[in-house]
C-alpha positions in Angstrom: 119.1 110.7 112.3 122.4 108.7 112.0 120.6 105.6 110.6 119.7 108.3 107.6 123.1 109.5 107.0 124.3 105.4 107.4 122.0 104.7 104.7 122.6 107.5 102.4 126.1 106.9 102.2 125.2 103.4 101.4 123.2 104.2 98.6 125.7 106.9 97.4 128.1 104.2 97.0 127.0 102.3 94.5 129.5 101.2 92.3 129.6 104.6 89.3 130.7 101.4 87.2 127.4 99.8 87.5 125.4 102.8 87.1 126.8 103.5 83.6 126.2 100.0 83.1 123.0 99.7 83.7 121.7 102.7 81.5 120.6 100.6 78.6 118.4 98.9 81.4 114.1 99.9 81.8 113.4 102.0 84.2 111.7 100.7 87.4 108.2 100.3 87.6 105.4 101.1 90.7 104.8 96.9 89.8 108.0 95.8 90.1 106.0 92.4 88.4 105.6 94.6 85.4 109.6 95.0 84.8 110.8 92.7 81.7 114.4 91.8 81.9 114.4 88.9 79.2 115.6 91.2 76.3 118.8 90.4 78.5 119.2 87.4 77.3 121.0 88.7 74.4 122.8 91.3 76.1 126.7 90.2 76.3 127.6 92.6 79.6 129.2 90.6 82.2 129.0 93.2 85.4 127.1 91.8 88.7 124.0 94.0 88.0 123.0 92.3 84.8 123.6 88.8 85.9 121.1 89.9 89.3 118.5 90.9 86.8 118.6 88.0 84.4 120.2 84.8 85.3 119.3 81.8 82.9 119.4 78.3 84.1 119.7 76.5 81.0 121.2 76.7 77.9 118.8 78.2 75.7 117.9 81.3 77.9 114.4 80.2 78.2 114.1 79.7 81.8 115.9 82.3 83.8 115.9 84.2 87.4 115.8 87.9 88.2 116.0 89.7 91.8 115.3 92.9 92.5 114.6 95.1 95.4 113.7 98.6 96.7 114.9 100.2 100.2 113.8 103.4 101.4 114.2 105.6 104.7 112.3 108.5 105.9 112.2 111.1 108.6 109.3 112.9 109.4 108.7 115.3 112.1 105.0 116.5 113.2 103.7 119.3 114.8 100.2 119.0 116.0 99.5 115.9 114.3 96.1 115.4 113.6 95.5 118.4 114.5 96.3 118.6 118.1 94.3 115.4 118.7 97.4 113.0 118.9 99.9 113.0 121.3 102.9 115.6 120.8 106.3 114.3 119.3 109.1 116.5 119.7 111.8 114.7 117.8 109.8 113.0 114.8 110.5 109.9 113.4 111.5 107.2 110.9 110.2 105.0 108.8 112.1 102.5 106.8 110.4 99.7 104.4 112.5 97.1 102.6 110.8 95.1 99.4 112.7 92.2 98.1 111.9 89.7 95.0 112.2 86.6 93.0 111.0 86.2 89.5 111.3 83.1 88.1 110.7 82.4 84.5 110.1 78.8 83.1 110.4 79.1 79.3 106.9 81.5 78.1 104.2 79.6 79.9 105.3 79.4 83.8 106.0 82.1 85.9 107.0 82.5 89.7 106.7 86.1 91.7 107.4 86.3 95.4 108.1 89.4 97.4 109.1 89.9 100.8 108.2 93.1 103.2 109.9 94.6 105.7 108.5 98.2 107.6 109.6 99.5 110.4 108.7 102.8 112.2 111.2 103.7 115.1 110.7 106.2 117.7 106.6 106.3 117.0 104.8 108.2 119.5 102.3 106.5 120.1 102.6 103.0 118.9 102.3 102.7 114.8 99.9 100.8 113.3 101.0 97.8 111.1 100.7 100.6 107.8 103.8 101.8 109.3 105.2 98.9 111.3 105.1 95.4 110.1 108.1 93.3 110.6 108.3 90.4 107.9 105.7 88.8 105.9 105.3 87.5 102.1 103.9 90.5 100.8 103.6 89.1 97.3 103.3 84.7 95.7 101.8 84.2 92.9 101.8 81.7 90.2 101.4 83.0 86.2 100.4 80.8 83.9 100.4 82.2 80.0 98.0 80.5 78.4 97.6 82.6 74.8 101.2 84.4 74.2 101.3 84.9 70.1 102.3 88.2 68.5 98.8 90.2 68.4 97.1 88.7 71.7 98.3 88.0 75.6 96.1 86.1 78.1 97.7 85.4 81.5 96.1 83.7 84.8 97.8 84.8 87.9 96.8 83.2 90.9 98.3 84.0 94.5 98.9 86.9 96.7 99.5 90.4 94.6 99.9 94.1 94.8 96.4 95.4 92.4 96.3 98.7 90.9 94.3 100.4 88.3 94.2 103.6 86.0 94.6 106.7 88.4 94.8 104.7 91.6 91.7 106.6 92.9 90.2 103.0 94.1 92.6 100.5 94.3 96.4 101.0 94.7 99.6 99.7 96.0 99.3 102.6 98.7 103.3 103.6 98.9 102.9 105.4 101.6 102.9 106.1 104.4 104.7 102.8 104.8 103.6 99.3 104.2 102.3 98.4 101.1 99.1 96.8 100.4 98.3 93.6 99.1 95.7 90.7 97.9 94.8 87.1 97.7 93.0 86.3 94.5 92.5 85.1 91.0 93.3 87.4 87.9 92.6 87.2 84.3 94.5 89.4 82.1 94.3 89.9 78.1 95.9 91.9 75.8 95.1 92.8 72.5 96.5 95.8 70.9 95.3 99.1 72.3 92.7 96.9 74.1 93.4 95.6 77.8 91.0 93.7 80.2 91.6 92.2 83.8 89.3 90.7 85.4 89.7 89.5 89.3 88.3 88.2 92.9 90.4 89.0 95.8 90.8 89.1 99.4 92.2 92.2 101.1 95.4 91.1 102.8 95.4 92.5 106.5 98.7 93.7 107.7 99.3 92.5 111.5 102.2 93.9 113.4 103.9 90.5 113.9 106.4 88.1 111.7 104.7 86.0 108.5 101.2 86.7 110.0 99.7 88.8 107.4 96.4 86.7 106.2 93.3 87.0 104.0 90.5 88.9 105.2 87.4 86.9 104.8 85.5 90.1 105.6 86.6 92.5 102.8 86.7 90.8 99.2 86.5 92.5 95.9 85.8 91.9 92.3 85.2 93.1 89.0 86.4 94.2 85.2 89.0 97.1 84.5 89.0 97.6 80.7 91.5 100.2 79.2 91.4 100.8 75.7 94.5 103.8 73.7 94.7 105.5 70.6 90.8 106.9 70.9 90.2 109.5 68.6 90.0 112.8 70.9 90.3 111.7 74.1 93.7 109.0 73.9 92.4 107.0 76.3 89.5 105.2 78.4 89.4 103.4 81.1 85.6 102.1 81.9 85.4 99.5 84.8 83.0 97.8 87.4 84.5 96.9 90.8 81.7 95.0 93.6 83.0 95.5 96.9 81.8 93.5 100.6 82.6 94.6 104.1 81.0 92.7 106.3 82.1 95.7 109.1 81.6 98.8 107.6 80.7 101.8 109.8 80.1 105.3 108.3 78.7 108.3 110.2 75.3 107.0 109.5 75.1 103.6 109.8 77.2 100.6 110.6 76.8 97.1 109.3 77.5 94.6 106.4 78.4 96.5 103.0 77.3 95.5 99.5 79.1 98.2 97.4 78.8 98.2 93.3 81.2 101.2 91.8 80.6 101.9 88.3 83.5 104.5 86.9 84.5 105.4 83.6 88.0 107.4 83.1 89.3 109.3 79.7 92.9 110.7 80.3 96.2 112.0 78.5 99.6 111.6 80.3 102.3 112.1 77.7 101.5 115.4 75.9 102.4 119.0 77.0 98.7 119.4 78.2 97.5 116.6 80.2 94.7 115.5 81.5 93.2 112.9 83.6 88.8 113.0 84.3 87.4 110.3 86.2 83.5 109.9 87.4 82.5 107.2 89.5 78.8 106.0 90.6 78.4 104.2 93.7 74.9 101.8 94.6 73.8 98.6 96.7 73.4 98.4 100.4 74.6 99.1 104.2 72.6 96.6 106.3 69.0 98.5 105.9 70.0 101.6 103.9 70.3 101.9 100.1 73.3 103.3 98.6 73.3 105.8 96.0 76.8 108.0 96.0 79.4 109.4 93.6 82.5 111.6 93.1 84.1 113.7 89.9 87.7 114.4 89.6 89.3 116.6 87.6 93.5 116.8 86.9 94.3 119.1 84.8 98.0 120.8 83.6 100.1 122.6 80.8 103.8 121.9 80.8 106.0 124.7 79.0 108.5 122.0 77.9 110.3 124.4 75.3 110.8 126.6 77.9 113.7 127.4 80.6 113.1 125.9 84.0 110.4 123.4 81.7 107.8 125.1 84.7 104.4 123.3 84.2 100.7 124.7 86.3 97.9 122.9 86.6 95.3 122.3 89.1 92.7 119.3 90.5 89.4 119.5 91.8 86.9 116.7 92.9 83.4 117.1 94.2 83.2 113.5 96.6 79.7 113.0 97.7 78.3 112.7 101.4 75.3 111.4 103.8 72.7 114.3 103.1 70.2 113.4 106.4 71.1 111.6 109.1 67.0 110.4 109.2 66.5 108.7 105.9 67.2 105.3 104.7 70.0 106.0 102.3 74.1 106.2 102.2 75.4 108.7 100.1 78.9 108.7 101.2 81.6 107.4 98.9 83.8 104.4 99.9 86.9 105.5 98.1 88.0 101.3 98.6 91.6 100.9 98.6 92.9 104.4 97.4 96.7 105.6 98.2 97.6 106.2 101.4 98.3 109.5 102.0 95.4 111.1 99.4 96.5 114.6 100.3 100.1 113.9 101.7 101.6 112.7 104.3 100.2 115.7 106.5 96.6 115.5 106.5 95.2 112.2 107.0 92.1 113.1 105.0 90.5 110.2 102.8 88.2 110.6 99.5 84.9 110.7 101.4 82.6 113.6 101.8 84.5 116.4 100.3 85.1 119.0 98.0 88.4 120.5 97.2 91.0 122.7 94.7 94.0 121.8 94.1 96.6 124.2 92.0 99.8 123.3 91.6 103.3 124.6 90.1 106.4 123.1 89.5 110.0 124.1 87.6 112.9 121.7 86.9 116.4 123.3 87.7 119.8 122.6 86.0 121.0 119.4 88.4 117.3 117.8 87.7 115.7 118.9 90.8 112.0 119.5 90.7 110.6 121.7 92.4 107.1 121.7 93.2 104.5 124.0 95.5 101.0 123.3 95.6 97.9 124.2 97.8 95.0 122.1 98.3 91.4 123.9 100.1 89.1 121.5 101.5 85.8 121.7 102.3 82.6 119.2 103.3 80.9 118.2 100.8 78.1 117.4 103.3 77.0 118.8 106.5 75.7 115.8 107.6 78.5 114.1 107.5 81.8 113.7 108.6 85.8 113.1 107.1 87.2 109.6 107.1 91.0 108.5 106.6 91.7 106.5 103.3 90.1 103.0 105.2 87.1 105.2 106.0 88.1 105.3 109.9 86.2 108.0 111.3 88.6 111.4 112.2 85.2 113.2 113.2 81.6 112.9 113.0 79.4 115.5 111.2 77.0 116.2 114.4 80.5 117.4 115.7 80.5 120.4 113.9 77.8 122.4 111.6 80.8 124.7 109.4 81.9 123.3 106.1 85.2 124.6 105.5 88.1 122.1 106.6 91.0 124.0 105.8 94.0 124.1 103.0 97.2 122.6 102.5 100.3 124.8 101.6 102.9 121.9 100.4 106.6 122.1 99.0 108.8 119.4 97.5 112.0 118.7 96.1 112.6 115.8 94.0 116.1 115.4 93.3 117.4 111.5 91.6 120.7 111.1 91.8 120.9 108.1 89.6 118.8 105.4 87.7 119.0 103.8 91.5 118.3 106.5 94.1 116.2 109.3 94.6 116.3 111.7 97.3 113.4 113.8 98.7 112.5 116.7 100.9 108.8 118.5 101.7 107.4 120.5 103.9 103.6 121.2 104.3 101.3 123.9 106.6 97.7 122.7 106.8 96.0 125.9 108.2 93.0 124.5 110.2 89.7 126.0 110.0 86.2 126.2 111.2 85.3 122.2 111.3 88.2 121.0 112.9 88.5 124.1 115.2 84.5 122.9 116.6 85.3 119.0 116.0 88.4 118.6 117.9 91.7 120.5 118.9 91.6 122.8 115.4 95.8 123.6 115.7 97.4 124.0 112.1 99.4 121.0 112.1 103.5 122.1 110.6 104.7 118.8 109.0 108.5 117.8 107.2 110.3 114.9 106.0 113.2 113.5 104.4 113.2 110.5 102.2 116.0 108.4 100.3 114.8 105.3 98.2 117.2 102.8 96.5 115.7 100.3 93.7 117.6 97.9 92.0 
């Protein structure tokens, strides 16, 4: 714990100076790629800060550098983790993750992004996986070339190793936590056009290895397709309708193991920035696992009202999903979802459930105090979808097979959080969460309620 109060005292300290400074500046982005800084070069502030965020390197301004970077530290202490199946840790531990960047601009045509990585997890018991402990490696290089830039219409190729993430995140994310972040090798097309947005890609999962600069394409899990996104729609604000092809040429579900031909077919309408939000998503899964046909899907509801006008601003709401499963073990067909490259901890950092094979309800409440705190409480019950199959982590790992149990109720998630950011640079966090276990995991494996806390302070710059 003394590294924690080390590093909180270093972020505390950053000069008050700069942080009045650096108001008028964007806030920071989950793609730190996505940031814009060149508006700078018409700014006349002088302080460190600004000339770390846009440096120009020749006269005109056109051609200028900006660094960035994003540290962040957490404790977290288990009891029964994974339910009783892993061995006990009586004094927790940390996890720390450093992300540091380049972004090079060469007049509008040429640009340069690199990223380096650094995730550590001390104290692990037993040994983390490189999700949690990867040393060094170039987590992100790639090249952007603007080929169309005028007033009404953006086209960009970006070529090179990059963090992908579309609309909700449901299928392909950065995956902040639990650690490491995720990353690809591939080619993108982007355009912009108004309310219209299209990418188009081909990528390579990047496996993470637990050594120094020996993260490398996986040859054995590519994807592709076409994310369009289109606002202002009449009704609904926004859609989202897209076509990702997936291949895995190791896949192994609870029914069948072998090489994976996956074509997801989604469509998404949601509204974010109102008092009443909403976010519904539908996906539609087919092709093949070696012999058997694949035909699965999932709906996802997020639903919530915020009382903005009112003391406290509290704001309800609640998400459901109904994720299919393998109906008979007998047949020739998959009907389990392969939720891809979703975030990392789907339900928190507790329960290591993925989106495969499950049903759930989600309410939610939180209130923002006085000193900007938000405080949040929500409790998520879980069921099978499927009897006749199993739960999966988020890389569709198997926790335990279906023919290990014939109950469908997993158990729920009672969760607390408390958001607090100091600054425009840090942001401190504390939860707690009680996953009561229940008939499933209780005839699966160990079934103990698993009591889970952490800490967590993050600095971006």
């Amino acid at each position: 714990m003394r590294i924690f109060w080390i590093l909180l005292i270093f972020m505390l300290g950053v000069p008050i100076g700069t942080v009045c400074n650096a108001q008028n500046l964007q806030p920071f982005k989950l793609l730190r790629y996505e940031e814009d800084y060149s508006f700078l070069k018409v700014d006349s502030t002088t302080d460190w800060y600004h000339h770390l965020k846009f440096r120009p390197l020749n006269q005109t301004n056109s051609t200028y550098l900006s660094a960035g970077g994003d540290i962040r530290y957490q404790y977290l202490y288990f009891k029964n983790e994974d339910w009783g199946d892993m061995p006990e840790d009586d004094d927790g531990f940390t996890l720390t993750r450093w992300l540091m960047h380049v972004d090079l601009h060469i007049h509008s045509r040429i640009r340069v992004f690199a990223e380096l990585q650094s995730a550590f997890a001390n104290s692990r018991i037993p040994a983390a996986p490189p999700i949690e402990d990867n040393p060094l490696d170039l987590h992100q290089a790639f090249f952007d070339w603007n080929t169309i830039r005028s007033s009404n219409l953006h086209i960009t190729i970006r070529a090179g190793r990059q963090e992908i993430a579309f609309g909700s995140q449901r299928l392909v994310s950065v995956r902040d936590a639990p650690n490491a972040r995720q990353s690809f090798d591939g080619i993108k097309i982007i355009i912009n056009q108004h309310q219209n947005s299209l990418n188009a890609f081909y990528a390579n999962y990047v496996k993470g290895k637990s050594g120094i600069f020996d993260d490398s394409s996986n040859d054995d899990q590519r994807f592709y397709g076409i994310y369009f996104s289109r606002s202002h729609v009449p009704l609904v604000k926004n859609i989202d309708a897209y076509y990702v092809g997936f291949e895995n040429a190791n896949a192994k579900l609870d029914d069948g193991a072998g090489r994976e031909i996956r074509h997801t077919f989604g469509m998404r309408i949601w509204d974010l920035r109102r008092d009443w939000k909403y976010d519904l998503e539908g996906i539609y899964q087919t092709g093949t696992l070696e012999q058997n046909s694949i035909s699965a899907w999932s709906v996802s509801l997020i639903s919530s009202y915020l009382f903005s006008r009112t003391r406290l601003k509290p704001e309800i709401g609640v998400k459901t999903e109904l994720i299919s499963g393998n109906r008979k073990y007998t047949d020739t067909k998959t009907e389990t979802v392969n939720p891809l490259f979703p975030q990392g901890a789907y339900f928190g950092l507790a329960a290591k459930i993925g989106p495969a094979n499950l049903m759930d309800v989600h309410p939610a409440i939180s209130i923002v105090t006085k000193n900007n705190v938000r405080w949040s409480m929500d409790y998520a019950a879980i069921w099978r979808y499927s009897l006749n199959d199993g739960i999966y982590r988020g890389n569709m790992s198997m926790i335990y097979s279906g023919q290990q149990g014939t109950s469908r109720y997993i158990g729920g998630q009672l969760s607390a959080t408390a958001v607090y950011p100091a600054n425009k640079f840090i942001v401190l966090i504390c939860g707690f969460s009680w996953f009561d276990a229940h008939a499933f995991l209780k005839e699966a494996g160990s079934g103990n309620d698993i009591l889970f806390g952490f800490t967590s302070a993050q600095l971006k710059f």
